[in-house]
C-alpha positions, -999 to 999 in steps of 0.1 A, spaced: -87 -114 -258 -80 -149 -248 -105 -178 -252 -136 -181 -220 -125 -214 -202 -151 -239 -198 -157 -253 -165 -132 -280 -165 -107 -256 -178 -107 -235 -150 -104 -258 -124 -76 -274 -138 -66 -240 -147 -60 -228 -113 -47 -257 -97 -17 -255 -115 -20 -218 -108 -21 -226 -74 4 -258 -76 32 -234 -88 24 -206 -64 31 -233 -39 59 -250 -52 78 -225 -80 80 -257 -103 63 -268 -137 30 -281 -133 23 -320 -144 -7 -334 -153 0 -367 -127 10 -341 -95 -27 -322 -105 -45 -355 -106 -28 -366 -75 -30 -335 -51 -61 -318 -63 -75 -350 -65 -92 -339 -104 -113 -371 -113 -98 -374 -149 -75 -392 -162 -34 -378 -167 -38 -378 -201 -72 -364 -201 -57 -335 -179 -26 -333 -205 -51 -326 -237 -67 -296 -213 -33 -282 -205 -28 -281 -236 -56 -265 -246 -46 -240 -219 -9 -237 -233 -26 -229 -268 -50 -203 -257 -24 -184 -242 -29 -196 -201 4 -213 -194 36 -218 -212 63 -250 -216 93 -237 -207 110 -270 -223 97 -299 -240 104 -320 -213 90 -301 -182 55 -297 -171 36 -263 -175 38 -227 -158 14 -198 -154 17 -169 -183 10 -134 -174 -30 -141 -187 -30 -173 -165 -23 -153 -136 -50 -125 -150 -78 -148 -148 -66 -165 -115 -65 -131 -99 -98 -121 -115 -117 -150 -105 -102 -161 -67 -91 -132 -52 -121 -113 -54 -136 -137 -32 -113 -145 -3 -111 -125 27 -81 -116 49 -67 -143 69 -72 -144 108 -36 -144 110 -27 -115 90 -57 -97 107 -44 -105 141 -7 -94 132 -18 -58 113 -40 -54 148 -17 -63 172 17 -47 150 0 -15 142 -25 -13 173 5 -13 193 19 19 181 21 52 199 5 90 189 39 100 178 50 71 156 51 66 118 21 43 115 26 44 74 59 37 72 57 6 101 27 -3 81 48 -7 53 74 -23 68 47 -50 84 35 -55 48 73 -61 37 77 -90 64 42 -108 59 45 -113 24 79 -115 15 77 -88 -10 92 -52 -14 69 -25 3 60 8 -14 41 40 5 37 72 -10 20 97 15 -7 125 9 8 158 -8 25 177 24 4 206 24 -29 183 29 -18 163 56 -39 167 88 -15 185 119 -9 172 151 13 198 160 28 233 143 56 252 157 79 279 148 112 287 160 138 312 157 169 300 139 192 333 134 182 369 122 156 365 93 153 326 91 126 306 113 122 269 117 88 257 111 83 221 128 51 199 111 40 168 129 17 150 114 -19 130 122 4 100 105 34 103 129 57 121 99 76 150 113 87 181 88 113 207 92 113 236 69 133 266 68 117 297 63 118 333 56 106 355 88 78 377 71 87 414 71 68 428 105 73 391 124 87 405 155 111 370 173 94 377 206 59 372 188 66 338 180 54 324 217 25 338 215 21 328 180 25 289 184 6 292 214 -25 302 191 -16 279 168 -14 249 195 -50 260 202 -61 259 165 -38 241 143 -42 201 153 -66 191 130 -63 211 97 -38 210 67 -18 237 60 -44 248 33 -73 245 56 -53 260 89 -49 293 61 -85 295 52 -96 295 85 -71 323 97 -78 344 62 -119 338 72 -112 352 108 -95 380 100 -126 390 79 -153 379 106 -136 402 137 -113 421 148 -99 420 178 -62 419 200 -53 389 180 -58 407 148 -23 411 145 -11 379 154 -36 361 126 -16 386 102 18 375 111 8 340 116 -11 336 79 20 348 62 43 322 84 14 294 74 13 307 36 53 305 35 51 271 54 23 258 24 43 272 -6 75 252 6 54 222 13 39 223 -21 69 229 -40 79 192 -26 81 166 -47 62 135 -35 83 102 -33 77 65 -28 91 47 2 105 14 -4 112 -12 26 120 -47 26 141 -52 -5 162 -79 14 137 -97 18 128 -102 -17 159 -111 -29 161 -139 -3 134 -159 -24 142 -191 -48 139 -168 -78 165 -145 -75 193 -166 -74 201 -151 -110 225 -119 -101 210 -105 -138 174 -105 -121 184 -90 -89 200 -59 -108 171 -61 -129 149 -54 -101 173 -26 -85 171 -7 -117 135 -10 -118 134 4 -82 155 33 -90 129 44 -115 108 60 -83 95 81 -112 77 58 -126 69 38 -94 51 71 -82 34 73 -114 20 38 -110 8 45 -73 -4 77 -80 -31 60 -107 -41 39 -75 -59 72 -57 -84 76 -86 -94 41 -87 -116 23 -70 -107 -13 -48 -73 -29 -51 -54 -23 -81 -31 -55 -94 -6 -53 -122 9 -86 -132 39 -83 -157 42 -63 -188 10 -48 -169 30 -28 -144 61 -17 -173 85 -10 -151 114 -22 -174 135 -37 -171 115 -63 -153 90 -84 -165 85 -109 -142 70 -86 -116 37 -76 -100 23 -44 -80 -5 -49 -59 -14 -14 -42 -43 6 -27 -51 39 -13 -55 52 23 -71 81 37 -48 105 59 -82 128 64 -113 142 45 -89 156 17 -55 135 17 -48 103 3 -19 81 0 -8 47 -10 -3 16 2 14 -18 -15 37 -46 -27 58 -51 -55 70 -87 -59 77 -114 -91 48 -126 -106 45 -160 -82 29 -142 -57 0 -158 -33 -25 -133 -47 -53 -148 -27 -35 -136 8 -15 -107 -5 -43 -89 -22 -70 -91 9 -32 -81 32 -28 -56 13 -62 -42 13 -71 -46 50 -38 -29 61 -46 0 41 -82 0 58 -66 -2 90 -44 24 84 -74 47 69 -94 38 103 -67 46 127 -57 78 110 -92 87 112 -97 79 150 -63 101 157 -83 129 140 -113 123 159 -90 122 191 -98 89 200 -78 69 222 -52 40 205 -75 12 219 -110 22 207 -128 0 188 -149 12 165 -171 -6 136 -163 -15 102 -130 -26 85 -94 -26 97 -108 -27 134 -96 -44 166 -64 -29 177 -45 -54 196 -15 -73 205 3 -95 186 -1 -136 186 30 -158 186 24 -173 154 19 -141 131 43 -114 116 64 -138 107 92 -130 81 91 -145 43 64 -153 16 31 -154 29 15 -192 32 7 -211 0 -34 -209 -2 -51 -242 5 -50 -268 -22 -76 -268 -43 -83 -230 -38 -103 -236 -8 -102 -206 17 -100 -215 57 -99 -175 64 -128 -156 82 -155 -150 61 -167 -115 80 -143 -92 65 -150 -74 32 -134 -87 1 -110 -67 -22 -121 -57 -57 -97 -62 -82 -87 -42 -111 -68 -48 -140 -49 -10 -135 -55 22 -155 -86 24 -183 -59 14 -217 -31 4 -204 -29 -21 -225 
């Protein structure tokens, strides 16, 4: 465990934090006297970085040069700032209007994603709730040739699903009308697993002309959830142009670097997939995250609800000199607006209801937001000018032991 940091520590601590978010340069002690206006003298703020470089905080990449962030400087800057800003009004307005905008029918993960990609400047990553607990919109099945049927799954989230199928011995074709007509009646609403309990607990409770029908259509539904469960899951990655358009990857070695680590979706799933059990936003700054060969990177992820039962999960991966104090409350409100919208669709509420709490106010889109690139540089200082009336993320430092 590193050193505490007195008071005058920290401060100068995480304005050089700050500075070289801002600038991607080695920190001075004259530049932090001068822009943070820090009421000691250069060399007085020299000894302290010092200090800071010996306890582990920052590191001299030469002799000559000024000072930059280690992985535990970033630690304690993300521990102790981002916890208390909240979302900006700009990103607020842009996830509103970007994602308020959407239709029934569209992906609103994926475009979530893809909105999280262009505000920050980082590389997106989505993973969606297991296939066979998604909530349905819609469930169809149609005839493809003698013995084969196509069952079509679209989504409360917008994702649509074809699966080829078996027809169950005693599934007549000319059935299958009548079928998805039940179906359009009963399905929208319920997961696979819980659109099968419900057909398995009305056969029990009566019998009547439909008896047959509920037969034919639990063994389509049971065929549909065994293929659905049999699916891997798999991460969704958007915006990796973007990333490499930044100062620090002007090194071809680092941009393979960060390919490779990319192809490991493995590993990238695993990481997500420790985001559902925990609580709040999860950040993992360097060696944190292991996704070799990379080191200088940073996941920042959290989950979303798709319904009572499914979960998924929403985030960035960028380098280490990320603005944690906007990406983390970005990253965090998207998923609540995501979470709130899904919700609304399962409640059938119409696109532009408002309705209390986080992630609200669906609307259009302001001239000045969704802009591409690296979200703004916080204020100097580590003031916040953002909205104060939004909850504020809760870090974590990832998994119990991962280190």
């Amino acid at each position: 465990m590193p050193p505490a940091l007195s008071e005058r520590q920290r401060r100068i601590l995480f304005a050089a934090v700050t500075e070289y978010i801002a600038t991607g340069e080695p920190v001075a002690s004259r530049r932090l006297q001068k822009t943070y206006e820090i009421d000691l003298s250069p060399a007085t703020i020299r000894n302290v970085l010092s200090d800071l470089e010996e306890a582990g905080y920052l590191v001299q990449p030469h002799t000559s040069s000024g000072r930059v962030p280690s992985e535990t400087g970033f630690r304690a800057f993300v521990d102790a700032l981002v916890s208390i800003k909240a979302v900006s009004t700009a990103h607020r307005r842009a996830v509103g209007r970007t994602l308020g905008a959407l239709g029934p029918h569209a992906d609103l993960v994926q475009e979530a994603g893809e909105l999280l990609s262009s505000l920050t400047g980082a590389v997106s990553v989505i993973t969606r709730p297991r296939p066979e607990e998604e909530e349905l919109d819609q469930l169809r099945f149609m005839l493809l040739r003698a013995g084969q049927v196509l069952a079509v799954l679209v989504t409360r989230a917008g994702t649509v699903q074809n699966r080829v199928l078996p027809l169950p011995e005693g599934v007549e074709a000319s059935e299958l009308e009548r079928l998805n007509n039940y179906l359009a009646e009963h399905a929208p609403g319920k997961s696979l697993r819980q659109l099968r309990d419900f057909l398995a607990a009305r056969q029990e409770d009566r019998r009547d002309e439909y008896d047959a029908l509920r037969v034919h259509a639990s063994a389509l539904i049971e065929a549909a959830a065994d293929s659905a469960s049999s699916s891997a899951s798999s991460v969704v990655i958007e915006g990796q142009q973007r990333l490499f358009d930044r100062p620090e990857f002007g090194d071809a070695g680092k941009i393979r670097s960060y390919m490779r680590a990319f192809e490991d979706r493995e590993r990238l799933l695993g990481l997500l997939d420790d985001t559902l059990g925990a609580g709040g936003v999860q950040v993992l700054i360097g060696t944190e995250a292991n996704l070799h060969p990379v080191e200088d990177i940073s996941l920042i992820a959290t989950r979303y609800d798709a319904g009572q039962h499914a979960h998924g999960t929403l985030g960035v991966v960028g380098p280490t000199r990320m603005d944690y104090a906007q990406v983390v409350p970005l990253v965090r409100y998207t998923a609540s607006f995501v979470s709130d919208r899904l919700s609304a669709a399962g409640r059938g509420e119409s696109d532009g209801r408002q309705s209390g709490g986080e992630g609200r106010g669906w609307g259009g889109r302001d001239d000045d937001d969704g802009r591409d690139g690296p979200a703004p540089a916080p204020p100097r200082g580590g003031a916040s000018e953002d909205d104060g009336d939004v909850p504020t993320p809760t870090t974590q430092r990832g998994r119990e032991g991962r280190r």
